[in-house]
N, C-alpha and C positions, 0 to 999 in steps of 0.2 A: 560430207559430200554434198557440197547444197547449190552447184550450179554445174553446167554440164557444159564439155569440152571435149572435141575428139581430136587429138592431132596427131601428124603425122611429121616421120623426124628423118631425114634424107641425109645416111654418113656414108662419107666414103673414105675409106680409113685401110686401103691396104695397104699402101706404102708405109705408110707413120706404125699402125698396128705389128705389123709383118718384119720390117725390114729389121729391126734389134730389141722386137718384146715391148718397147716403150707403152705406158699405156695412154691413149687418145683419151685429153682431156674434151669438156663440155667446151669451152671455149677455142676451142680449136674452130680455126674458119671451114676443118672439114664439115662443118656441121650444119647444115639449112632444115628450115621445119617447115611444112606446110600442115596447118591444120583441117581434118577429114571433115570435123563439125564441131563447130562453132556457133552458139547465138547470133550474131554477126552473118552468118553463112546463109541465116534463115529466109532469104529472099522472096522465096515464091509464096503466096498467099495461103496455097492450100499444105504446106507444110507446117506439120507440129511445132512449136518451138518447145524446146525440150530444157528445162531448169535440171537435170539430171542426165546422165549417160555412164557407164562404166562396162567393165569386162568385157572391151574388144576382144574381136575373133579376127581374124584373115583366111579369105583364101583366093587362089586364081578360078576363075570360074571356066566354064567350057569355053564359052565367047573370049576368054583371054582377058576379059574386064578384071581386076582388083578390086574383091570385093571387102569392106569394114562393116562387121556386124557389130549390135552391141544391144545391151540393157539398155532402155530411155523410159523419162517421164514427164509428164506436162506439169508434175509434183516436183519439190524440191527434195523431196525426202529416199531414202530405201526404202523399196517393198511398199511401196500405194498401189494404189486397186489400180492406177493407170499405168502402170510400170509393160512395159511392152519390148518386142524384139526389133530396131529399129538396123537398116543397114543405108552406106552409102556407097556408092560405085567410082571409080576410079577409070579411063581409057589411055593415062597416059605411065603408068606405072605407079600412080599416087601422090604426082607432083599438081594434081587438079582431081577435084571430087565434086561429082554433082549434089543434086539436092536428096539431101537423107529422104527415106519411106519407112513402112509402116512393114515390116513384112510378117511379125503376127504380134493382133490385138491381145490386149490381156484378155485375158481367159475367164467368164462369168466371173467379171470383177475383182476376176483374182490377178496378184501379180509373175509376170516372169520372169526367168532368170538363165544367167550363163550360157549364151549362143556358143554353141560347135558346129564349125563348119568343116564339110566333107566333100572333094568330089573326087569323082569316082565314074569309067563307063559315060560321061557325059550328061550324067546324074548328079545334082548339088543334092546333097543330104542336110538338113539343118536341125540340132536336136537343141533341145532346151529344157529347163524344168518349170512346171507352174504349182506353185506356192497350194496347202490343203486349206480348205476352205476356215477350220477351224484352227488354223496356227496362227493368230491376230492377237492385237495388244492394243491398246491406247497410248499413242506416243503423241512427238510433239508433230504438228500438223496436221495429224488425224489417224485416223486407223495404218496400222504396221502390220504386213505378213512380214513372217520367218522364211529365208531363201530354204528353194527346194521346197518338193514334193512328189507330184510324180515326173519320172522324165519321160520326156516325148521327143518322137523324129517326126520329118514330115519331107518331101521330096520337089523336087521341081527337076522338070524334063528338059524346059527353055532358059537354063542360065538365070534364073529364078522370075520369069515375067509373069510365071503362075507357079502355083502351089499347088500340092495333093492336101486331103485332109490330112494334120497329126496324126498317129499315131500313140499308143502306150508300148514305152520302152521296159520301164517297171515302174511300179506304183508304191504310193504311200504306204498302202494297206500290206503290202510284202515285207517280212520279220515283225509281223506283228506291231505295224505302223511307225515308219518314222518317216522323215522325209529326206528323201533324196536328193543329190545336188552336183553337179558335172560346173567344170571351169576351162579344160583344156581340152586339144584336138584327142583325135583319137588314131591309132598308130594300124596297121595292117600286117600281121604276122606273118612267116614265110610261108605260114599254109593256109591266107589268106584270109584268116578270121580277124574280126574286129574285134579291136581292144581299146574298149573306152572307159578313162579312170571315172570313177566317183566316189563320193564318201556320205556321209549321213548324218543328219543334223537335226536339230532341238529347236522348240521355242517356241512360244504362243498360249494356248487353251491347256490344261489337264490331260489331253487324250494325245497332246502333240510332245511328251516329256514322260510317255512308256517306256523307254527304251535307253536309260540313261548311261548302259554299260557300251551301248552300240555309238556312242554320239561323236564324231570326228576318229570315226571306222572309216580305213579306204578299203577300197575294193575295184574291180574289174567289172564291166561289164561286157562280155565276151558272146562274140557270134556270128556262127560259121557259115551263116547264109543272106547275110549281108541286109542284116536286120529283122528278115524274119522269124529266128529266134535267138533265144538272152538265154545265159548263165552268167552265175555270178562266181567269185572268186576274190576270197579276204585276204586281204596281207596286214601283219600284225606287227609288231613292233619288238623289237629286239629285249627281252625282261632286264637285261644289263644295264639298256638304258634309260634317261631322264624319261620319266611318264609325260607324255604330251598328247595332246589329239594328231592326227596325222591328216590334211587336207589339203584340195587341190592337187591333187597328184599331178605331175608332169611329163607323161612318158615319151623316152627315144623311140627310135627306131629302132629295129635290129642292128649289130653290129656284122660284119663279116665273120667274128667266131660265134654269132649267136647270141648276143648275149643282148639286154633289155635294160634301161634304168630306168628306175621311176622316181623322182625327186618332190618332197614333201614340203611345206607350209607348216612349221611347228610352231608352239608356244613354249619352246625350250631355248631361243637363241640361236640355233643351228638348224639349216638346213638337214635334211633326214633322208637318208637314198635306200631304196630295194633293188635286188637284179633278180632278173631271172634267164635259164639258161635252157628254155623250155618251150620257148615260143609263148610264155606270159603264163602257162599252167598253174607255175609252180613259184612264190617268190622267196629270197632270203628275208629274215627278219628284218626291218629298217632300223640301220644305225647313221648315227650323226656324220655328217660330212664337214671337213673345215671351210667351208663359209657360211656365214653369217647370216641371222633371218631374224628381222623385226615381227616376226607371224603377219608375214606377207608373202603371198602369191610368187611362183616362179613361175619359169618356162624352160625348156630343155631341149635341142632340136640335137640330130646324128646328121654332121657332114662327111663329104666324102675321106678317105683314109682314116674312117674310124673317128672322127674327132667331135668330140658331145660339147656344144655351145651352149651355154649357161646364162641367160637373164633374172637378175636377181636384185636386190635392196641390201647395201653394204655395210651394213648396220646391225647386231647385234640385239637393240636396243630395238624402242618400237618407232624411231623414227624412219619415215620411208623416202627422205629428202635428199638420196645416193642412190641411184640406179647402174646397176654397172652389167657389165659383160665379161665373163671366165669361162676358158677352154681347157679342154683337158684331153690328154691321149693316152690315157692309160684305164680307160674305162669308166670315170669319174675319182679315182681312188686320191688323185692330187689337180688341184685348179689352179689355174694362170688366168690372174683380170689380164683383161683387155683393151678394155674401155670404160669412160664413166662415161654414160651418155646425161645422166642430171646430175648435179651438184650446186640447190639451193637453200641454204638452214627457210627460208619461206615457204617451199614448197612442200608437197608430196607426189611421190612422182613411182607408180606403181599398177600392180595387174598386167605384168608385160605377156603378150603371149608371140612367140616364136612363127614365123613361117621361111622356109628354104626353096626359092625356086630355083632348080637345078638348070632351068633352060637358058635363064640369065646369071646362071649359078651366083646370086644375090641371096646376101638374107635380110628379112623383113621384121619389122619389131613394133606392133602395139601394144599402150598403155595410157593407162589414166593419169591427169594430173589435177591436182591440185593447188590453188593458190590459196592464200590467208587472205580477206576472208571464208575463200572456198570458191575455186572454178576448177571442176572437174572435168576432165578431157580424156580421151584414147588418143594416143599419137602413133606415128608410124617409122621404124627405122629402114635405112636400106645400107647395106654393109657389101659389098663387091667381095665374093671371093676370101672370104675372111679363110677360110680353109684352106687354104693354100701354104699356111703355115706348117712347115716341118716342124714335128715334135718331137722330143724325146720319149724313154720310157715315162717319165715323168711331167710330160707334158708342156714340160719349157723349152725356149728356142733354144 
């Protein structure tokens, strides 16, 4: 990842998608991109230029602005002591993006990670994790923190033109020190608790590699009063199957009969799903799903009629140079691609995270890319209505 890129990717693909299953190639003229940020974009004097950006966020904020959050740094590396929560704004649905800011510094020289965004009430919620002082390394360009540590939220009242102090969500020091680490939204239960995935991670100093049995553990981080307090809740991994870490979790919605899926990041080849039928209390062991995962980041959104839309890397292997899109109406149990939104053996094209706004009933898709030598970016997709596909029990037209 040694240069930084955010774009945004503008498909409209309901006919071609919808009308006989076909799946919407990259080359299809449905497809325009506007980039969110770009070196190139860095016009104004008093903006950072950032050699680094990854793990876009999306959300619509109260003002109606689209907003693109993300990791950046004035480093070209991961995890430097500049590594900060950078976002950019959007007034016309994402087809034009002003000039990125700064919206939280690194943390006593420590790095951040993984923007979540939330509104809510007219309330932007934004959490994040900052890296333990003692999880560092000697790499190349210079000192390296280990993503995660503790996670934090912090609040803004005006559509983010100011900030409350962070917050602690849960810390380091909680099971006996590991580090913490969030990548995707967080989902609101029928009885209106938060449910925000995360998992737990290794690396750096002696004191940061206690916990080796806990390391790419997911869990819940759940809370019934809207952040004022946290429980936690582990889901474990099915003994039947391939041993792998389970990261990045990706949770739905609710479904109409209740039910919950949370889609994994494994080091097995296959994507890795839980349900739960409990309002997120309680999950099934995660077992493998049939597609495919380079041990790359997915996203997962619930549109309407029940139907779970899948952002994923179509690859097997560990290359991430196929980003594509698979739906399914049967709960996740069988996927139908959809679309490939990249297809370049030069690229990597990856970290997609999902948003559905129901009021332009559009859905929205950023991600990173990469070029050889290395230009990373978050991009943005918009997809009309993609839901409007009738499915089978099985999930094909």
């Amino acid at each position: 990842m040694n240069s930084s890129l955010i774009r945004w990717l503008n498909i409209t693909v309901l006919g071609a998608i919808l009308a006989d299953g076909s799946i919407v190639q990259r080359k299809s003229l449905d497809f325009t991109y506007r980039w969110a940020y770009t070196p190139l974009q860095t016009t104004n004097l008093s903006s950072t230029l950032l050699k680094y950006s990854h793990m876009g966020m999306l959300s619509i904020l109260p003002n109606k602005s689209l907003a693109a959050a993300w990791q950046g740094s004035e480093d070209w590396w991961e995890g430097g002591h500049r590594q900060a929560i950078y976002w950019a704004l959007s007034q016309d649905g994402g087809l034009s993006w002003g000039q990125h800011k700064i919206v939280v510094p690194s943390s006593h020289q420590l790095p951040l990670w993984g923007p979540v965004l939330h509104v809510e009430d007219d309330t932007v919620y934004l959490f994040f994790a900052v890296s333990h002082a003692q999880c560092w390394w000697h790499g190349e360009g210079g000192m390296h923190w280990a993503c995660g540590g503790d996670v934090m939220m912090q609040r803004s009242l005006d559509s983010g033109s100011s900030w409350q102090e962070p917050q602690m969500v849960y810390s380091f020091d909680e099971e006996g020190g590991i580090a913490k680490m969030i990548a995707n939204k967080l989902t609101i239960s029928s009885r209106g608790h938060w449910l925000l995935p995360f998992w737990r991670e290794m690396g750096g100093q002696p004191e940061c590699n206690m916990q080796p049995a806990k390391h790419g553990m997911p869990g819940l981080l759940v809370s019934p009063d809207k952040g004022a307090s946290w429980r936690v809740i582990d889901i474990m991994i099915d003994p039947q199957e391939t041993p792998t870490w389970l990261i990045e979790g990706a949770l739905s919605a609710g479904s109409s009969k209740g039910m919950y899926i949370m889609l994994f990041r494994t080091s097995a080849g296959h994507i890795y799903s839980s349900e739960s039928y409990n309002d997120g209390m309680h999950w099934t062991p995660a077992r493998r799903t049939q597609l495919p995962n380079p041990n790359a980041k997915v996203d997962v959104v619930l549109l309407p009629e029940d139907v779970l839309l899948v952002a994923y890397n179509d690859n097997a292997e560990s290359s991430r140079d196929t980003l594509a899109l698979a739906s399914s109406g049967d709960g996740g149990h069988t996927w139908v691609q959809r679309a490939l939104l990249e297809t370049n053996p030069s690229g990597s094209f990856h970290y997609p995270t999902l948003l559905y706004d129901s009021s332009q009933d559009k859905i929205f898709v950023i991600y990173s890319v990469d070029f050889l030598p290395g230009k990373n970016s978050n991009a943005l997709v918009d997809l009309p209505a993609l839901h409007a596909d009738k499915t089978d029990e099985n999930g094909a037209t």
